[in-house]
mmCIF file as Biopython writes it, N, C-alpha, C and O atoms, coordinates in Angstrom:
data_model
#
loop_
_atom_site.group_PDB
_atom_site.id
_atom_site.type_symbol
_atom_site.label_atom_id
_atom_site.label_alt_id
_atom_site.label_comp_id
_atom_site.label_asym_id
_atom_site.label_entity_id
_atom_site.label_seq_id
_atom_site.pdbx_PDB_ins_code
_atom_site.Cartn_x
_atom_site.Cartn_y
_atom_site.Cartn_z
_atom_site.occupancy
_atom_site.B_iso_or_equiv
_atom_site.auth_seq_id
_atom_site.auth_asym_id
_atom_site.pdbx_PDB_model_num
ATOM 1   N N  . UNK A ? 1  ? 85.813  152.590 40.857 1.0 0.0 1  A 1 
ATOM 2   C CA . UNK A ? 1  ? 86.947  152.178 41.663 1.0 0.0 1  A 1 
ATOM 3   C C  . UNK A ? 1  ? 87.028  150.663 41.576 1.0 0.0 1  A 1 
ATOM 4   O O  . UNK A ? 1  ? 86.006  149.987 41.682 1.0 0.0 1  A 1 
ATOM 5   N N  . UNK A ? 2  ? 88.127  150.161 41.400 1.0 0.0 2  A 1 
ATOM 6   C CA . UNK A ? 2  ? 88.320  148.628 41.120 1.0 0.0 2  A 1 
ATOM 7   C C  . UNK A ? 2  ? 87.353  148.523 39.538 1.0 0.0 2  A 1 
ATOM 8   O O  . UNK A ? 2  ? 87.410  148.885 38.363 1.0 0.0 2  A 1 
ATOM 9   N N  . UNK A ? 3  ? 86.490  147.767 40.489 1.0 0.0 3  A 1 
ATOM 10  C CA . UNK A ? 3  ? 85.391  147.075 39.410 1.0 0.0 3  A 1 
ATOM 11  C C  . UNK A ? 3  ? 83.911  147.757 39.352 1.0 0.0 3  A 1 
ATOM 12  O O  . UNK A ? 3  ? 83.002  147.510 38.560 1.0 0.0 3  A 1 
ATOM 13  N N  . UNK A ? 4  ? 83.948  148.881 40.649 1.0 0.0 4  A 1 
ATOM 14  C CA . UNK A ? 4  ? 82.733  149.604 40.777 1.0 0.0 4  A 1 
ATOM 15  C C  . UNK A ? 4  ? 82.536  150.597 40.163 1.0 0.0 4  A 1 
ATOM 16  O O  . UNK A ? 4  ? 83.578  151.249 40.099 1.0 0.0 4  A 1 
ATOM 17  N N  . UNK A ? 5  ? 81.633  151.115 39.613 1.0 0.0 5  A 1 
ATOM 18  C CA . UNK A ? 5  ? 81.087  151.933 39.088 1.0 0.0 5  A 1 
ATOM 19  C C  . UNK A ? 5  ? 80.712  153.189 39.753 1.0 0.0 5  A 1 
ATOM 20  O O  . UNK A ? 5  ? 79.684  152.832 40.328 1.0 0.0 5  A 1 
ATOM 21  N N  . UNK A ? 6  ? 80.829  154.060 39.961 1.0 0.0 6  A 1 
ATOM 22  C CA . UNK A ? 6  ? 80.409  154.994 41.270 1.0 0.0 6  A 1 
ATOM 23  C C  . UNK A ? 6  ? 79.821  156.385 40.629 1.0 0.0 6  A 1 
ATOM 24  O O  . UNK A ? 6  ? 80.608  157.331 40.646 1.0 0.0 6  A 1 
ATOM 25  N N  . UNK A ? 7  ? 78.705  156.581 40.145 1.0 0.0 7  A 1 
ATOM 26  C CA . UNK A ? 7  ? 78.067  158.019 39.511 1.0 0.0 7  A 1 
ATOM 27  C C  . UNK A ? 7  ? 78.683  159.084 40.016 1.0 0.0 7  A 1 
ATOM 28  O O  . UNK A ? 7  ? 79.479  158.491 40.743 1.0 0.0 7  A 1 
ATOM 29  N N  . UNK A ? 8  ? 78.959  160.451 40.209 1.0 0.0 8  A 1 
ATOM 30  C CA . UNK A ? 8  ? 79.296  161.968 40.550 1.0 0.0 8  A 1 
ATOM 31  C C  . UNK A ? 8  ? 78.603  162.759 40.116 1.0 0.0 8  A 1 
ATOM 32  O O  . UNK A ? 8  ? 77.899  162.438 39.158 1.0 0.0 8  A 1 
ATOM 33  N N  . UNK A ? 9  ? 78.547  163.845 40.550 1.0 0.0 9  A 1 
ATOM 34  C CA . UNK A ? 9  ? 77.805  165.075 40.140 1.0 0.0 9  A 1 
ATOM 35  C C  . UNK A ? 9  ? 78.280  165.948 40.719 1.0 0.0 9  A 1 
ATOM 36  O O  . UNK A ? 9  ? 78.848  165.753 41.794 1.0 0.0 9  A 1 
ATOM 37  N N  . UNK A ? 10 ? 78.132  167.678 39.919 1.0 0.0 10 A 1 
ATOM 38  C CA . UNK A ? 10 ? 78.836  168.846 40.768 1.0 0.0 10 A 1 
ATOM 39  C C  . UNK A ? 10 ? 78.943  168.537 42.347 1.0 0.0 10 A 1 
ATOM 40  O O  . UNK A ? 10 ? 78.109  167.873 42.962 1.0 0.0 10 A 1 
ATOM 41  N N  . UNK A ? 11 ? 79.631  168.884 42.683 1.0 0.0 11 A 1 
ATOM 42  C CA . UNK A ? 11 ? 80.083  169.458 44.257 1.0 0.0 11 A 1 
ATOM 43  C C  . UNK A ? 11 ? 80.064  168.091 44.847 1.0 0.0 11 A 1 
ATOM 44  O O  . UNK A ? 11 ? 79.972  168.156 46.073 1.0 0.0 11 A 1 
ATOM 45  N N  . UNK A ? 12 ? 80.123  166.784 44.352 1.0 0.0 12 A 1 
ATOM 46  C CA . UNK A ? 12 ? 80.152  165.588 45.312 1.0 0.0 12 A 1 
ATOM 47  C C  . UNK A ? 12 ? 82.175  165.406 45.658 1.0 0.0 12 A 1 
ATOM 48  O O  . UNK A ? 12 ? 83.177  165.987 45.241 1.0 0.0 12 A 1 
ATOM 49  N N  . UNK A ? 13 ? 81.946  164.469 46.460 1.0 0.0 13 A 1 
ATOM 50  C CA . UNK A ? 13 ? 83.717  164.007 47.112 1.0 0.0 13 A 1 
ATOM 51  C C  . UNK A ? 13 ? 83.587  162.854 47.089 1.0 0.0 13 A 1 
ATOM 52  O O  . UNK A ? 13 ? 82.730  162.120 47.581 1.0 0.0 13 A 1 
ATOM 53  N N  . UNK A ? 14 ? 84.868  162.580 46.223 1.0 0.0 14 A 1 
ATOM 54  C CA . UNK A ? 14 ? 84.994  160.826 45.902 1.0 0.0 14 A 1 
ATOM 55  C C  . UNK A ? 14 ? 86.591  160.891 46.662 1.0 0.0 14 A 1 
ATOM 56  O O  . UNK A ? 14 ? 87.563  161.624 46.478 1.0 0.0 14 A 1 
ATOM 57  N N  . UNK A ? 15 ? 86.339  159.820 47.529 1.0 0.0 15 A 1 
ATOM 58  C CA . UNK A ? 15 ? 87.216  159.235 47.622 1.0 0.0 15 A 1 
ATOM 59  C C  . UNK A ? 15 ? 88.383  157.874 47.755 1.0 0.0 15 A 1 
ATOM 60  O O  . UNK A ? 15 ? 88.205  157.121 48.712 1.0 0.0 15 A 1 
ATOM 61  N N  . UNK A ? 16 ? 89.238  157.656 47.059 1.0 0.0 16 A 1 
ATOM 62  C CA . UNK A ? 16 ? 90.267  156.437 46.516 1.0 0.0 16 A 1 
ATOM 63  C C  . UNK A ? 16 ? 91.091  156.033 47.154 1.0 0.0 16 A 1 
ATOM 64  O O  . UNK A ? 16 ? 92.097  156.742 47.121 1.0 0.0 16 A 1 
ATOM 65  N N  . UNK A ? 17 ? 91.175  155.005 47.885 1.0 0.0 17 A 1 
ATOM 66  C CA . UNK A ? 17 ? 91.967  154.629 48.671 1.0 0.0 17 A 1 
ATOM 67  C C  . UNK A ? 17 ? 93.004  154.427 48.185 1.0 0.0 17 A 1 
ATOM 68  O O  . UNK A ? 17 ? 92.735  154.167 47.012 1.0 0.0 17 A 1 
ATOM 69  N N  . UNK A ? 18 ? 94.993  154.324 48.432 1.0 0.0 18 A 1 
ATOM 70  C CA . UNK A ? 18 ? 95.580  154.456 48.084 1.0 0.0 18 A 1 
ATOM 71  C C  . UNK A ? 18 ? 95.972  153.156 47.430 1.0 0.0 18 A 1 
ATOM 72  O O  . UNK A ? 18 ? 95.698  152.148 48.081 1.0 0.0 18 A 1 
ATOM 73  N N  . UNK A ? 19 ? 96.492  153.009 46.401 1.0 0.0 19 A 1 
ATOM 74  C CA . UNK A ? 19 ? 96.695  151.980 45.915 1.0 0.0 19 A 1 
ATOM 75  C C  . UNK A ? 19 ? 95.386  151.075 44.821 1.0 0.0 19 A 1 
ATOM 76  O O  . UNK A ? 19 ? 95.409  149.934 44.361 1.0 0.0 19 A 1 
ATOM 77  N N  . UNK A ? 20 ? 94.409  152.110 44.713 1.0 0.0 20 A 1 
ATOM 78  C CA . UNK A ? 20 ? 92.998  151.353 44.246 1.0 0.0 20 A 1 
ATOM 79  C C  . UNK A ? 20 ? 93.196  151.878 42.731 1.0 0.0 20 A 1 
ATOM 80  O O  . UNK A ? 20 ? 93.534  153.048 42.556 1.0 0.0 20 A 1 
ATOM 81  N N  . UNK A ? 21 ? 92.998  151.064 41.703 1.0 0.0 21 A 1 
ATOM 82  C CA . UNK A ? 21 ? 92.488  151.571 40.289 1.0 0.0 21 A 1 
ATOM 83  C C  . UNK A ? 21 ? 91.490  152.256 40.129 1.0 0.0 21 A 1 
ATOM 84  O O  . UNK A ? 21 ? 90.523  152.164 40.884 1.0 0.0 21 A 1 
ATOM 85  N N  . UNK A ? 22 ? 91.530  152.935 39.283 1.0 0.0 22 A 1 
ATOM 86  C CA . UNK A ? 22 ? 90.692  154.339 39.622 1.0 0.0 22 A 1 
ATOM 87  C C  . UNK A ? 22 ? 90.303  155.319 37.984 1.0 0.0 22 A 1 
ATOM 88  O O  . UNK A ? 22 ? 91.315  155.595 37.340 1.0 0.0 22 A 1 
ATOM 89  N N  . UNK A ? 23 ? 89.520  155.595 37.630 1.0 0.0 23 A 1 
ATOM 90  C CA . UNK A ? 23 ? 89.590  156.390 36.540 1.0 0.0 23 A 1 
ATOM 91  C C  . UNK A ? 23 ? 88.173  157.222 36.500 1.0 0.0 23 A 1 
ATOM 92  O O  . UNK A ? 23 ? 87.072  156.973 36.992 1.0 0.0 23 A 1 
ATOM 93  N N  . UNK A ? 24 ? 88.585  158.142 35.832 1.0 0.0 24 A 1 
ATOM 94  C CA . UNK A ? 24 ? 86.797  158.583 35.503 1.0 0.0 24 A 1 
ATOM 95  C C  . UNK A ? 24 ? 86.756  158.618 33.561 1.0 0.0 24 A 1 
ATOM 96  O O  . UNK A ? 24 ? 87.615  158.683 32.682 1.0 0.0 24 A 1 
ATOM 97  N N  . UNK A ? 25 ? 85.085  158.523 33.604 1.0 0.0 25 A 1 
ATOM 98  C CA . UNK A ? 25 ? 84.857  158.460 32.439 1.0 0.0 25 A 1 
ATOM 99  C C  . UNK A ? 25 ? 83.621  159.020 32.250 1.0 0.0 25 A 1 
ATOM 100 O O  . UNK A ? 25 ? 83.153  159.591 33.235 1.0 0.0 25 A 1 
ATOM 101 N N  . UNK A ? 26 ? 82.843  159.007 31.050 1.0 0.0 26 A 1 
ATOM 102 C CA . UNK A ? 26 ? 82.014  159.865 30.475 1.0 0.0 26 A 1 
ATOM 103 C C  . UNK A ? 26 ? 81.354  161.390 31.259 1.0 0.0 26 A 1 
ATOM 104 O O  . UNK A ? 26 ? 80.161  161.601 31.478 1.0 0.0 26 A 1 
ATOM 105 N N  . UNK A ? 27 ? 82.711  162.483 31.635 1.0 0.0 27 A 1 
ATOM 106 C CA . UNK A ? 27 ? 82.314  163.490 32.360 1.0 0.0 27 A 1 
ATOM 107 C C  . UNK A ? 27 ? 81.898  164.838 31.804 1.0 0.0 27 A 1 
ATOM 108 O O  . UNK A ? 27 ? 81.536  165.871 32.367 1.0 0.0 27 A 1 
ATOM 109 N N  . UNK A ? 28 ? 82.083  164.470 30.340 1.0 0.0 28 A 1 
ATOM 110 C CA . UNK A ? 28 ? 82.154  165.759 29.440 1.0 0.0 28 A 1 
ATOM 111 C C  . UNK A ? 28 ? 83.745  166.680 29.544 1.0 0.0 28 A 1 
ATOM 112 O O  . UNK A ? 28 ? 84.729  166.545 30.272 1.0 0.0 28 A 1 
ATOM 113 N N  . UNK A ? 29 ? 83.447  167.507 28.583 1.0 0.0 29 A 1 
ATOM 114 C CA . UNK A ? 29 ? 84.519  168.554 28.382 1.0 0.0 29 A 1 
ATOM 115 C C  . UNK A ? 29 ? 84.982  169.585 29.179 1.0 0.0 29 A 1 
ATOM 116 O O  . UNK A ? 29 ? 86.037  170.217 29.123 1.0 0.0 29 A 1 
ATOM 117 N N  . UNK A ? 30 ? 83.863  169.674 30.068 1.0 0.0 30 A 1 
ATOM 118 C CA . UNK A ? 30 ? 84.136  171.010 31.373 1.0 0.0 30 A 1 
ATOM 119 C C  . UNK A ? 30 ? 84.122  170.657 32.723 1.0 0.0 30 A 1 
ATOM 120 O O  . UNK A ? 30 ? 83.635  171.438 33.540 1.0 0.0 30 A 1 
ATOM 121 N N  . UNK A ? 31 ? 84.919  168.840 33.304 1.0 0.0 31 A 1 
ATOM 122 C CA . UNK A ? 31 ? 85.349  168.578 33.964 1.0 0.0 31 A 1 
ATOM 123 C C  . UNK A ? 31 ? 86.181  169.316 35.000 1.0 0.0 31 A 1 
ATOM 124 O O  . UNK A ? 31 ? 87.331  169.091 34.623 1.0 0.0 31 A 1 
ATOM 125 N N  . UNK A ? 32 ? 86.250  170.038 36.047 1.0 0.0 32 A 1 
ATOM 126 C CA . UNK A ? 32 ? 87.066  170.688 36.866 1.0 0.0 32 A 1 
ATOM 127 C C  . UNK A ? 32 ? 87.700  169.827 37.779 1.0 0.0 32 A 1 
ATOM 128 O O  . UNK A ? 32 ? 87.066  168.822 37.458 1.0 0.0 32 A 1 
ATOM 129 N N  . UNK A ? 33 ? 88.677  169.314 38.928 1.0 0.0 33 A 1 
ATOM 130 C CA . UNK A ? 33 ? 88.494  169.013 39.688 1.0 0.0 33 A 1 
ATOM 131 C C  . UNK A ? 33 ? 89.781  169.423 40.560 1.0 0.0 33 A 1 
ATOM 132 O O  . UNK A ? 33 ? 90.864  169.589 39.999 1.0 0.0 33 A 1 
ATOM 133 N N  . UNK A ? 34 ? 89.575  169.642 42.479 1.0 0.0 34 A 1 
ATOM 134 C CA . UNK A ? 34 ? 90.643  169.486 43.105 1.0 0.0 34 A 1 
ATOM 135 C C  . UNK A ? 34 ? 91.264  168.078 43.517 1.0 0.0 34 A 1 
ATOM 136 O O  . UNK A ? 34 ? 90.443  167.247 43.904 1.0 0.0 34 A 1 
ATOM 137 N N  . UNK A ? 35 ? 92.520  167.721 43.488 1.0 0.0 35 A 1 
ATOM 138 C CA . UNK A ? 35 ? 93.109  166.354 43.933 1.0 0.0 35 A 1 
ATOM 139 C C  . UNK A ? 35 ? 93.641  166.752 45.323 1.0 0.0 35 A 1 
ATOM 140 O O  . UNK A ? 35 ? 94.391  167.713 45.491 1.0 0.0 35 A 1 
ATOM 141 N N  . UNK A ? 36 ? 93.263  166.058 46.170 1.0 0.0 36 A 1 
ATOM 142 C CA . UNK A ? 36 ? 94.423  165.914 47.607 1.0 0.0 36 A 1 
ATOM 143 C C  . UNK A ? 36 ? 94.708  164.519 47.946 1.0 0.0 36 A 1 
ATOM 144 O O  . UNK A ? 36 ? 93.940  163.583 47.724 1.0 0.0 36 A 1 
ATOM 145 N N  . UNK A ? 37 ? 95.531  164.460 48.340 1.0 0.0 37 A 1 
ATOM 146 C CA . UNK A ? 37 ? 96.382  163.499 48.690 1.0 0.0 37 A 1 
ATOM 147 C C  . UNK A ? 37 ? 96.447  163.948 50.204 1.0 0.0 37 A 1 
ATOM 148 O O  . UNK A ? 37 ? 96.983  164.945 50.686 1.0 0.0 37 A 1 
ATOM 149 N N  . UNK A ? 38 ? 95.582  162.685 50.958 1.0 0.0 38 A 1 
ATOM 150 C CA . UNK A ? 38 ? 96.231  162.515 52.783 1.0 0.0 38 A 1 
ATOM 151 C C  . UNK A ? 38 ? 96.622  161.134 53.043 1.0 0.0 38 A 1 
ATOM 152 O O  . UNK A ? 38 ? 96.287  160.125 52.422 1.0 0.0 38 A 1 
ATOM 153 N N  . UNK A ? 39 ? 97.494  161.264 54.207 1.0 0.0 39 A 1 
ATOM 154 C CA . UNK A ? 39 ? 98.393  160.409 54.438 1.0 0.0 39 A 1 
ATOM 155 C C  . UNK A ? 39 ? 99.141  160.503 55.719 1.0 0.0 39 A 1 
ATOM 156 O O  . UNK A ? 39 ? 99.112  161.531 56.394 1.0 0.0 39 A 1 
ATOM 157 N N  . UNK A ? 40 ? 99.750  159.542 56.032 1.0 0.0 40 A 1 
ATOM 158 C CA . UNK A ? 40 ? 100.973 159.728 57.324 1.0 0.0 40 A 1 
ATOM 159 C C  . UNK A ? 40 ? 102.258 160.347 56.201 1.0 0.0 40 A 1 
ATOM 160 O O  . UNK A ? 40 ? 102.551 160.063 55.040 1.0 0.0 40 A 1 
ATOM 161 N N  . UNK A ? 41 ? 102.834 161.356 57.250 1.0 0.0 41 A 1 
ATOM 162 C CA . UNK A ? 41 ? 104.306 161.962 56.597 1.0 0.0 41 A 1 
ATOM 163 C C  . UNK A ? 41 ? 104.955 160.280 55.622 1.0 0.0 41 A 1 
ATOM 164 O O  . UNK A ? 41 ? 104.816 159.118 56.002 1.0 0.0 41 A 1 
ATOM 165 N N  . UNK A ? 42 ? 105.503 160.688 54.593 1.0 0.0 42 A 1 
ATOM 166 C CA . UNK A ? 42 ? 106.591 159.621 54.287 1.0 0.0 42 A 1 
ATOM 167 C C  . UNK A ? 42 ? 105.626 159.036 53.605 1.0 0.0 42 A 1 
ATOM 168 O O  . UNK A ? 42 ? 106.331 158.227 53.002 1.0 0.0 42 A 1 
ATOM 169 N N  . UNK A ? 43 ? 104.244 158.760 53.129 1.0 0.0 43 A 1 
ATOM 170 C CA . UNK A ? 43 ? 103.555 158.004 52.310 1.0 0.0 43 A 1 
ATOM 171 C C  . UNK A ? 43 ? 103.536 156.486 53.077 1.0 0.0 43 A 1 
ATOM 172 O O  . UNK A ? 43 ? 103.216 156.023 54.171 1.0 0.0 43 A 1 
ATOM 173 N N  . UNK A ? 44 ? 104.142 155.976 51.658 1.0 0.0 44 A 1 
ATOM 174 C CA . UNK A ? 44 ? 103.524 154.253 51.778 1.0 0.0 44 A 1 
ATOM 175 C C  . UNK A ? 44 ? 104.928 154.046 52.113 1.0 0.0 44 A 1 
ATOM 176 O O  . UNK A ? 44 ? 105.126 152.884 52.467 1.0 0.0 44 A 1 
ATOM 177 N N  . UNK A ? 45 ? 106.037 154.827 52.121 1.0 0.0 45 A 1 
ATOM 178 C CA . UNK A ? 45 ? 107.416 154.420 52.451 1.0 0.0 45 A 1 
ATOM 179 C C  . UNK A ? 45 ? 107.265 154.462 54.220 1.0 0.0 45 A 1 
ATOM 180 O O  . UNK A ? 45 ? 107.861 153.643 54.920 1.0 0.0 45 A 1 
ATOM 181 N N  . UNK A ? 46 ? 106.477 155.426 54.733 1.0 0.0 46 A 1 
ATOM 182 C CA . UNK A ? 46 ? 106.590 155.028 56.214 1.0 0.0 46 A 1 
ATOM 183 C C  . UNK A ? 46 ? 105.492 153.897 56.759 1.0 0.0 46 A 1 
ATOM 184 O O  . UNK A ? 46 ? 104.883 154.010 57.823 1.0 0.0 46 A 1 
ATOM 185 N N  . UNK A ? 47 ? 105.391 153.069 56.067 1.0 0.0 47 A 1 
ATOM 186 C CA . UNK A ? 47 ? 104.392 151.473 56.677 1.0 0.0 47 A 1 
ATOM 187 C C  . UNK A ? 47 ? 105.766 151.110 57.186 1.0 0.0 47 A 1 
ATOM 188 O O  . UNK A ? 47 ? 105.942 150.050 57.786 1.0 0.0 47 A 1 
#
């Protein structure tokens, strides 16, 4: 995240604050994952 480095492994929860650069890398080929998205109704349009 950003500039950090952050390890994972099966069954862990990462989570990205909105607006943060973000990627994953060296996870192999049988990567699964669920995405959710929480928030106030309306996103970043209701600030």
């Amino acid at each position: 995240m950003g500039d950090e480095t952050v390890p994972f492994a099966p069954g862990d929860f990462i989570f990205v604050p909105a607006g943060m650069p973000h990627r994953f890398r060296d996870f192999g080929r049988s990567m699964t994952c669920w995405v959710m998205f929480y928030g106030p109704e309306g996103g970043e349009a209701g600030e």
